[in-house]
N, C-alpha and C positions, 0 to 999 in steps of 0.2 A: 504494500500500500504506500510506504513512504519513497519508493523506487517511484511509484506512478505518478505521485502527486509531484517529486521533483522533475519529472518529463514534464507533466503539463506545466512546470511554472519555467522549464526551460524550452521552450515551443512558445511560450506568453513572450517571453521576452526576445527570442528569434523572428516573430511576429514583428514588434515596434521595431526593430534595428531594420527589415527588410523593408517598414513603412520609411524610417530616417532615410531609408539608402534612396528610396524610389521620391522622397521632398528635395534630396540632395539633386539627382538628373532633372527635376521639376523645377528645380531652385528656388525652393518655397523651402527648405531647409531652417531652421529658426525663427521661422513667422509661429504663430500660436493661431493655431486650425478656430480657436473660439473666438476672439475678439482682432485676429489678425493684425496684432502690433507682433515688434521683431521679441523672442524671445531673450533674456536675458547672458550671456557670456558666461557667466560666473553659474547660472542654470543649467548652461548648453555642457559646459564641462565638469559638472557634477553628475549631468544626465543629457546626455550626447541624443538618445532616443526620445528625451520629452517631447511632447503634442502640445502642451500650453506651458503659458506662460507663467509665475509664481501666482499673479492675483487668481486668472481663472482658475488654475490647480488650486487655489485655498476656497475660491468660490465653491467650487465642483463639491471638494472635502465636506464642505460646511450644510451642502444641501446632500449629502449623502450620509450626512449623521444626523440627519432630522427627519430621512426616509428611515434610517436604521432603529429611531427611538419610537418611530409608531407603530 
């Protein structure tokens, strides 16, 4: 079981690197898919594979722990 679940959280993550790779040919590369301002430097190389930017990734957070709490 702990075999399976580390395949699917490494296939999760092979997923967002082939999504970076295919922003990078698209050169949309560090835009933020939600509010589309450039993502942040200090972000990008913390997590090279993010989709948003710090605020959206806190928004998202914040509405997905007030789906979690109902």
């Amino acid at each position: 079981a702990f075999s399976f679940r580390l395949r699917g959280r490494e296939r999760f993550l092979m997923d967002k690197i082939e999504h970076a790779l295919r922003k990078i040919d698209e050169t949309t590369f560090g835009i933020c898919e939600e509010c589309e301002e450039p993502i942040s430097l200090k972000r990008l190389q913390a997590r090279p594979e993010a989709q948003l930017c710090i605020q959206c990734k806190e928004a998202q957070e914040k509405e997905e722990a007030v789906y979690a709490e109902e």
